[in-house]
C-alpha positions in Angstrom: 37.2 -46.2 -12.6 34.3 -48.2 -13.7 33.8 -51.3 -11.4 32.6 -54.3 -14.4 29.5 -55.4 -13.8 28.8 -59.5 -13.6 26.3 -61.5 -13.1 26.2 -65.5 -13.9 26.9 -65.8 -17.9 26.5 -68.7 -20.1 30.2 -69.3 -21.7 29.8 -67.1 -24.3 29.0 -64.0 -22.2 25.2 -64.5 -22.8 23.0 -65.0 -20.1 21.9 -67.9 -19.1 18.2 -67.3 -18.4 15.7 -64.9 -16.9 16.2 -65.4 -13.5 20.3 -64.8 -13.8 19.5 -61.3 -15.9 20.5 -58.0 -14.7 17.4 -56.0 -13.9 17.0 -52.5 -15.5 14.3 -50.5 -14.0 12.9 -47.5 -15.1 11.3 -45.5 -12.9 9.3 -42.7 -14.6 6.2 -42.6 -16.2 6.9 -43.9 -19.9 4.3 -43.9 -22.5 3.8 -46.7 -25.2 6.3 -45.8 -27.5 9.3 -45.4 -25.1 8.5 -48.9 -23.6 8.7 -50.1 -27.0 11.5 -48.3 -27.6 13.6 -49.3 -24.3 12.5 -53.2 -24.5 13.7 -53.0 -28.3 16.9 -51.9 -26.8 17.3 -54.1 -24.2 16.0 -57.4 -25.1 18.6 -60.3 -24.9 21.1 -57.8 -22.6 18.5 -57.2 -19.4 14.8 -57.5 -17.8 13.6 -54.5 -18.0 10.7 -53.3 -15.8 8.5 -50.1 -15.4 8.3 -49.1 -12.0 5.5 -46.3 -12.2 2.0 -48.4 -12.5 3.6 -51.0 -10.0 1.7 -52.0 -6.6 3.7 -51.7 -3.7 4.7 -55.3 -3.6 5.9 -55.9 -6.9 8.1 -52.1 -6.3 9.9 -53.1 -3.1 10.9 -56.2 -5.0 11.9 -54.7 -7.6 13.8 -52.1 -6.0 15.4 -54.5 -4.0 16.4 -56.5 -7.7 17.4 -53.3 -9.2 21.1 -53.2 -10.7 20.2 -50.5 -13.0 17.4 -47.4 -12.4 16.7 -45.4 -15.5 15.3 -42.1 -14.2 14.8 -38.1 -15.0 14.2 -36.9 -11.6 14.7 -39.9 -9.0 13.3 -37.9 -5.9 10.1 -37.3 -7.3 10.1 -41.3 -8.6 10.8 -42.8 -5.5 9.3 -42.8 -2.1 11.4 -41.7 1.0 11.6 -45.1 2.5 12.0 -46.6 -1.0 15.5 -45.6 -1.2 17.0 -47.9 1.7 15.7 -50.7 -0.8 18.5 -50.2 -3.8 20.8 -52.5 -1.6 21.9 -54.3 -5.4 22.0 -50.5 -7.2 25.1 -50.6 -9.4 24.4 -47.8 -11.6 21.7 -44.8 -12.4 21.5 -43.7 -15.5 19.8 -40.3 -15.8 17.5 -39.3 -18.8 18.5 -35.8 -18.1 21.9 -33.7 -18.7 22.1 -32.6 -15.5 22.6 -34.2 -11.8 21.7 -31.5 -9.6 17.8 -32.8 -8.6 19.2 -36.0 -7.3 19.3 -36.9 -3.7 22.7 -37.8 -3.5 22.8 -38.8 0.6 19.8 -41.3 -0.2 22.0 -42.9 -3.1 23.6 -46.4 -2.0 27.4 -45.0 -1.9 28.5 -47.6 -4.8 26.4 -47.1 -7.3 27.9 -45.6 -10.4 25.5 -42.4 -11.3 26.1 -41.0 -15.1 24.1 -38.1 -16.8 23.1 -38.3 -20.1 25.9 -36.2 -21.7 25.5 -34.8 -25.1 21.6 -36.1 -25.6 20.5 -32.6 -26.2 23.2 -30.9 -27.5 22.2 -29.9 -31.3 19.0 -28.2 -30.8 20.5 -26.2 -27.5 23.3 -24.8 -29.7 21.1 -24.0 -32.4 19.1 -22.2 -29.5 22.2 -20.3 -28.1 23.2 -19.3 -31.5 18.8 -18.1 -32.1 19.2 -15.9 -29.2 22.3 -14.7 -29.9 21.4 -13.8 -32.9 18.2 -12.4 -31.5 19.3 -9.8 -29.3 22.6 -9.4 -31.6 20.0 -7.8 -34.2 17.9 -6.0 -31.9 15.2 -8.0 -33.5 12.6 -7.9 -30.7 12.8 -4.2 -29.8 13.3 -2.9 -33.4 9.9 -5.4 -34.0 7.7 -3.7 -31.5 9.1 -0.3 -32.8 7.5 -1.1 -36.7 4.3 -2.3 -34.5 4.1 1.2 -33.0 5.0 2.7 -36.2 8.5 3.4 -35.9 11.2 3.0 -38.7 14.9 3.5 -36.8 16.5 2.8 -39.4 19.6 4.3 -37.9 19.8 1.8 -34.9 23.1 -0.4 -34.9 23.2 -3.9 -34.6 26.2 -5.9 -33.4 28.6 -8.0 -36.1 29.1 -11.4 -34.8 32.2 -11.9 -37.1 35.7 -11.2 -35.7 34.1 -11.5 -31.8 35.0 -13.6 -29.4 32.6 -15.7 -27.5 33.3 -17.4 -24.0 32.0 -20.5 -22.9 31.5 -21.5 -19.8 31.2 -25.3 -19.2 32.7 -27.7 -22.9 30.8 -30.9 -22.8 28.2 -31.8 -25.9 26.5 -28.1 -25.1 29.4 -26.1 -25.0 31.5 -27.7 -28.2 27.6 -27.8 -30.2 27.3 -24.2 -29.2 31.1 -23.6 -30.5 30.9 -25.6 -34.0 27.8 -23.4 -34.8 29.8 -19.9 -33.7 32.8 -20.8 -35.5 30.3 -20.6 -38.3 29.9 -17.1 -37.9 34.0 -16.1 -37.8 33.4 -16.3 -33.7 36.3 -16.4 -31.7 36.3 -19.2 -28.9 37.5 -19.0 -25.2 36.1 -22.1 -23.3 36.1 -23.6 -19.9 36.3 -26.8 -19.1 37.8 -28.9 -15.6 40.7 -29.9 -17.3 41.6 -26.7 -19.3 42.3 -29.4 -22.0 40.2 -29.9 -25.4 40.7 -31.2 -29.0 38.1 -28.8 -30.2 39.7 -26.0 -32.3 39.8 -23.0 -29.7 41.6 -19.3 -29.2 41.6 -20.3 -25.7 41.0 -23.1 -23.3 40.8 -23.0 -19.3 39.2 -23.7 -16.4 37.2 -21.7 -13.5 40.5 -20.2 -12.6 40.4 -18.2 -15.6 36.8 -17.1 -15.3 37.7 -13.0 -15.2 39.9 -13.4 -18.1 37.1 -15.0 -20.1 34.7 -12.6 -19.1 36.6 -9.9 -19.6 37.4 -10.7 -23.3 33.9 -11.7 -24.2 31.2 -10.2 -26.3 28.8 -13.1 -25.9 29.0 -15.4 -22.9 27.4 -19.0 -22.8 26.4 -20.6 -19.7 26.3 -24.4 -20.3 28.0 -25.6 -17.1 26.3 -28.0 -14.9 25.0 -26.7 -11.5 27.0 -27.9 -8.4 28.7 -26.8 -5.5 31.7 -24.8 -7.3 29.1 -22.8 -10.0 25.9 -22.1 -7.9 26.2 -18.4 -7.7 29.0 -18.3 -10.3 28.0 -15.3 -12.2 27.3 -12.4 -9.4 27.4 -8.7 -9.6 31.3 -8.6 -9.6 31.0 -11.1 -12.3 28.8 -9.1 -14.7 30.7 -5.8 -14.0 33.9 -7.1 -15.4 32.5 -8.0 -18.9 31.9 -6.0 -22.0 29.3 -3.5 -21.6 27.3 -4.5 -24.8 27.8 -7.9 -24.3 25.6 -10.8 -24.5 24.9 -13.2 -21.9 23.3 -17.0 -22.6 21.9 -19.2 -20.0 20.7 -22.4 -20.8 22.2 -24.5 -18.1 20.4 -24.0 -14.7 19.6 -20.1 -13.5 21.1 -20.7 -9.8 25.0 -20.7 -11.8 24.0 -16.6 -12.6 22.5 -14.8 -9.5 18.9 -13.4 -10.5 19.0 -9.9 -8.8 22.5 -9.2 -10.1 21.5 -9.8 -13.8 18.4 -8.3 -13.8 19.8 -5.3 -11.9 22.8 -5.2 -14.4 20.5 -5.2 -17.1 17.9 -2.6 -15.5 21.4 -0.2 -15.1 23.1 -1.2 -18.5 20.5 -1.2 -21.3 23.0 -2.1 -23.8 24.1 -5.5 -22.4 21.8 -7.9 -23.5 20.4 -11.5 -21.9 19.1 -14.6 -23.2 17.2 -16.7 -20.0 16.5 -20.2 -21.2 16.8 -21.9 -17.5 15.0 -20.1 -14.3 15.5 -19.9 -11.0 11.9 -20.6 -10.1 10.5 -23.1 -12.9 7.3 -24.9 -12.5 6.7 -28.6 -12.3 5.4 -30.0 -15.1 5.3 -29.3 -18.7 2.8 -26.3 -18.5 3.0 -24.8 -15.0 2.0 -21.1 -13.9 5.1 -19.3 -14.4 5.9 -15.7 -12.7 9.5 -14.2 -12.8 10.5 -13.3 -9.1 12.1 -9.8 -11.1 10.8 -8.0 -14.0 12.8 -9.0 -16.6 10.2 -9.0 -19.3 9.5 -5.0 -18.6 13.3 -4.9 -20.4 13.8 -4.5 -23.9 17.0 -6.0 -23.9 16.2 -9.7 -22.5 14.5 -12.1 -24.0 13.3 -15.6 -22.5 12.0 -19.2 -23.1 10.5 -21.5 -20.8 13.9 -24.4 -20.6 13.2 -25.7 -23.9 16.3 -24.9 -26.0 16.3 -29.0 -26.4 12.7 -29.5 -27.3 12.4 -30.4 -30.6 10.6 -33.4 -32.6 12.5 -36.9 -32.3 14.3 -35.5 -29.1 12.8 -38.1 -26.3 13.6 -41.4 -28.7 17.3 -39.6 -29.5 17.9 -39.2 -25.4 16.4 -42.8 -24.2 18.9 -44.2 -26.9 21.5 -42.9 -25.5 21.1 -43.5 -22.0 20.5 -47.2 -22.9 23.8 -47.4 -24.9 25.5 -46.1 -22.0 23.3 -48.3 -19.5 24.0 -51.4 -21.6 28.1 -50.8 -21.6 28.0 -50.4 -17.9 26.1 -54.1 -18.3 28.5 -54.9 -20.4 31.5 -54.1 -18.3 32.1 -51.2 -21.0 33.3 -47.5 -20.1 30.5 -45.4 -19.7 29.8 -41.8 -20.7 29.0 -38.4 -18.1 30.0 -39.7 -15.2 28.7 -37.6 -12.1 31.3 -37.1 -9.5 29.3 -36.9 -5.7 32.3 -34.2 -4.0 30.7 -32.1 -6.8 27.7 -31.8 -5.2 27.7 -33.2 -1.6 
């Protein structure tokens, strides 16, 4: 249940003035055009402050203000001691789709926290489905043949028509991924935590049924969020049950498949196939030195990007929008979107 949020209102609802405003701070580093963007979206509902070029006066008041943080990844924004200042928190909304980075035991226990669910959806389907496709068609393999001067003509590919693809985790990733496979004459078996959707599926479940998805599928998508009940989800017994010449799709957080287990699987079964959009071991930062812990580039059937299945132009304004609609219903004493359940993860 969402707890309203008030503040003193003028009898309309509006707010009386300045002072009697909710505060909304953001606390990453935002360039020009976010700030415009985010004080376009909030003007008249909230005072909205940047906490990054702050001295340490103006942050501890600010924290201590705070009814609303706008953040990507909270524990590198904030200080250690700086968290015992959120005594007004009501909410955090994350920039991100997932809630796993957060320092849930620092968090003030009332605070509402919601993900940004759905933000980054389109171009990660489209991404599942270019991988997919990818290592469906052998096109990375049968490329570096024609550079050696091969022409296997004779080499199958696999049909994606009349197969059935499993998908593990149905929020905005999961149902994107689905709409685009359906496409195709794709079969879907999905998993959700209520084994209830109004998405046109074969099947629908939850983790109870995980062997019986796995079992059935030829492509597998891994768009779950990472906490307590999916860390480690996909193991060695996991990837023994499916297909043999199945595909596998990751683009939800690499600790949900374990990393020796796949690479081993696909080291001793060279026709199942793996597409790694999220690592285990990922760099800070945009452009970080990257080395993979197992040598999964040595094998012809994986391919790999660096976690940006969502990057594509127009994403950042698309995902600060959104988290401000959902920030400003919470203001507004709406329902709000991707709420992040605590058990999950503490």
């Amino acid at each position: 249940m969402i707890i309203p949020f008030r503040r003193n209102q003028g009898p309309r609802g509006g707010i009386m003035n300045r002072s009697d405003a909710p505060r909304v701070l953001v606390t990453h580093q935002v360039g020009p055009p976010r700030r415009a963007q985010l004080t376009s979206l909030f003007t008249g509902r909230a005072r909205l402050c940047f906490l990054a070029d702050m001295p340490a006066e103006e942050r501890e008041r600010e924290l201590t203000d705070a009814d609303v943080l706008m953040t990507w990844n909270l524990a590198r924004e904030l200080k250690p001691p700086e968290f015992g200042m959120l005594g007004k928190l009501r909410m955090i909304q994350l920039l991100s789709a997932g809630a796993d980075h957060l320092p849930f035991r620092e968090l003030p226990a009332g605070a509402v926290i919601a993900s940004n669910v759905g933000a980054y959806a389109e171009p990660m389907a489209e991404h599942v489905l270019a991988m997919t496709l990818a290592l469906a068609k052998n096109l990375f393999p049968e490329h570096l043949k024609l550079a050696r001067g091969e022409f296997d003509q004779a080499r199958l590919n696999s049909l994606l028509q009349g197969s059935t693809c499993g998908i593990l985790g149905f929020g905005g990733i999961g149902m994107a991924s689905a709409r685009l496979m359906r496409c195709l004459g794709v079969r879907i078996y999905a998993v959700n935590t209520s084994g209830r959707t109004g998405e046109p599926v074969s099947f629908i479940g939850t983790l109870r049924d995980l062997r019986q998805v796995l079992a059935v599928s030829d492509i597998l998508v891994v768009s779950l969020p990472l906490t307590k009940a999916t860390r480690g989800l996909i193991g060695k017994r996991e990837l023994e049950v499916m297909k043999p010449g199945a595909i596998l799709i990751n683009v939800a957080r690499g600790d949900i498949v374990d990393e020796k287990a796949l690479y081993e699987h696909c080291l001793a079964h060279p026709e199942f196939r793996a597409g790694i959009d999220a690592w285990w071991n990922e760099p800070l930062g945009r452009h970080g030195l990257f080395r993979a812990r197992f040598p999964f580039f040595t094998l012809p059937n994986v391919i790999g990007s660096p976690h940006n299945s969502a990057m594509v132009p127009g994403i950042n304004e698309k995902g600060t929008k959104l988290a401000a609609e959902n920030a400003k219903r919470f203001l507004a004493g709406q329902p709000v979107t991707g709420l992040v359940r605590r058990e999950d993860y503490i």
